[in-house]
C-alpha positions as CSV (number, residue, x, y, z in Angstrom):
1,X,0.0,0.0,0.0
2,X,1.6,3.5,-1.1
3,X,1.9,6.4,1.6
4,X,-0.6,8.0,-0.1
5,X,-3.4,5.4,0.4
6,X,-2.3,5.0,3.9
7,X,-3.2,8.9,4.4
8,X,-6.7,8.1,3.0
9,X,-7.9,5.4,4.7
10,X,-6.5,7.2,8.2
11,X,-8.4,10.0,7.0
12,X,-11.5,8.2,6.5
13,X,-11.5,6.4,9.3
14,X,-11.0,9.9,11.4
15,X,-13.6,11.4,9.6
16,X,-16.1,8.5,10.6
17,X,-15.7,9.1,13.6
18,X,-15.8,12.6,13.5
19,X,-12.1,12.8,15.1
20,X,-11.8,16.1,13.9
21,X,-8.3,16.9,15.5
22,X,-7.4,13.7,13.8
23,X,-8.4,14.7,10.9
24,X,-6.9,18.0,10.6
25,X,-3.3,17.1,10.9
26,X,-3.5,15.1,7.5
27,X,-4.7,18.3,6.0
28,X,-2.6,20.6,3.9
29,X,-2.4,24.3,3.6
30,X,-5.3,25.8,1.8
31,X,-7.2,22.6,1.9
32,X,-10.9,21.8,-0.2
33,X,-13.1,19.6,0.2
34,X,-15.8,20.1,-2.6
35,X,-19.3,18.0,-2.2
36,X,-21.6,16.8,-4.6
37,X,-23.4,20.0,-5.5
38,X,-20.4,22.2,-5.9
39,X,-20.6,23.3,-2.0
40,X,-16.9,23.6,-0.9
41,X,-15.8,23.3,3.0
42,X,-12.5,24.6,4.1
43,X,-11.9,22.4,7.6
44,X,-13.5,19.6,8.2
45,X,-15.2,20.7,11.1
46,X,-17.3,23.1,9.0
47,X,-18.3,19.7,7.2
48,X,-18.8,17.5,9.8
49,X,-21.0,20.8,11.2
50,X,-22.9,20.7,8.4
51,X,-23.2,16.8,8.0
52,X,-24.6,16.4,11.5
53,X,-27.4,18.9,10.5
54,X,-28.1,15.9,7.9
55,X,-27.9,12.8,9.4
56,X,-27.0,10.9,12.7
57,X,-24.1,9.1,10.9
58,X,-22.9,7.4,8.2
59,X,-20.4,4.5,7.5
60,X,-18.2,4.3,4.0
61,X,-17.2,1.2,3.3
62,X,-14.4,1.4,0.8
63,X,-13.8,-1.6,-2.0
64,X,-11.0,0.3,-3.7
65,X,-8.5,2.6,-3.8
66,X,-6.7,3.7,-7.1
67,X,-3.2,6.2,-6.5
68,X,-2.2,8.1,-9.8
69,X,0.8,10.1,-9.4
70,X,0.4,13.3,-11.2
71,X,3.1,16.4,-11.4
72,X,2.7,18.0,-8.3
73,X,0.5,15.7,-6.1
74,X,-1.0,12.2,-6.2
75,X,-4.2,11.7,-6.6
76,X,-6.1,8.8,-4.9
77,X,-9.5,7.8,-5.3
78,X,-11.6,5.5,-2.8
79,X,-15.0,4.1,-4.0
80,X,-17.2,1.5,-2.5
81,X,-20.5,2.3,-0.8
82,X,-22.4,4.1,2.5
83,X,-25.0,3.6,4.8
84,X,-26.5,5.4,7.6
85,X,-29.3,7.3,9.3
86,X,-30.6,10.3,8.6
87,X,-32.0,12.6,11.5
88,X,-35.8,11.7,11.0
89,X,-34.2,8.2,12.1
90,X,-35.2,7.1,8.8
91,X,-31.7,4.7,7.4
92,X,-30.3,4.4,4.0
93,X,-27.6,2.1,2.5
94,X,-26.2,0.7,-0.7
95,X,-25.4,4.3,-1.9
96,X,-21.8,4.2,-4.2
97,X,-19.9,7.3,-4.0
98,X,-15.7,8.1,-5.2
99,X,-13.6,10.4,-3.2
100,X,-10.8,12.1,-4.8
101,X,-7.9,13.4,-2.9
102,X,-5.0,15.2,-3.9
103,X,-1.9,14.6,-1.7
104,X,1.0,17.0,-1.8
105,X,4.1,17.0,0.5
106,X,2.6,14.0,2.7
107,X,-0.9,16.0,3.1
108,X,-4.2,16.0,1.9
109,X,-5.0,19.5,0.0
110,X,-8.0,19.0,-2.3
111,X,-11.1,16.2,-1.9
112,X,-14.0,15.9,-3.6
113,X,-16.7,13.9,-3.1
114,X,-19.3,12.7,-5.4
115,X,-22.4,10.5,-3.9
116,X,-23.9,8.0,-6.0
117,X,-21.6,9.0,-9.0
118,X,-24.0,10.8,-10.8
119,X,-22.0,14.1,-10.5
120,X,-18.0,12.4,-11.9
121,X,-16.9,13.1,-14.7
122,X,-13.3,11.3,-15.3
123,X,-12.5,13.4,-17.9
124,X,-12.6,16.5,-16.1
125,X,-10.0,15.0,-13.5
126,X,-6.5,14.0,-14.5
């Protein structure tokens, strides 16, 4: 498994369980995290702020992850699938999603995050 990967999946994991002082020392300078929709988040507290307004929880269950070194970064993607609850108690699961993150000098800088794939588009990526 490449350095890279290792960052993402201790990332995820963090961000599950909203370890947000976990999370933020994988982060980069000037960090992004853009969601489906085009919303962008600049710490992941403001996200996981904004995900708690959503839903009780979710888990990500990750299937693959694909590093792609690039000129300045590498990029890795996870995919696989989520469940969880939303705050109406009401559940949901089997949704796919990919996660893109650039990682630059040992950090993560840039994410995005498409649910259900509907929004990626590979060939505006890389």
């Amino acid at each position: 498994m490449s350095a890279a990967v290792a960052i993402v999946k201790t990332f995820l994991d963090a961000l599950g369980r909203r370890d947000i002082e976990a999370v933020d020392v994988l982060l980069g300078p000037g960090f992004r995290m853009t969601v489906s929709g085009g919303h962008v988040y600049t710490s992941p507290a403001e996200f996981a702020a904004f995900s708690k307004g959503r839903q009780k929880g979710a888990r990500k269950t990750t299937e693959r992850y694909d590093a792609i070194p690039g000129a300045d970064c590498i990029v890795v993607y996870a995919m696989g699938s989520m469940a969880g609850t939303w705050n109406d108690d009401s559940s949901f699961e089997g949704v796919r999603y990919i996660d893109r993150f650039e990682i630059a000098h040992g950090k993560i800088v840039d994410m995005r995050v498409w649910s259900d794939m509907s929004e990626f588009r590979p060939t505006d990526e890389y």
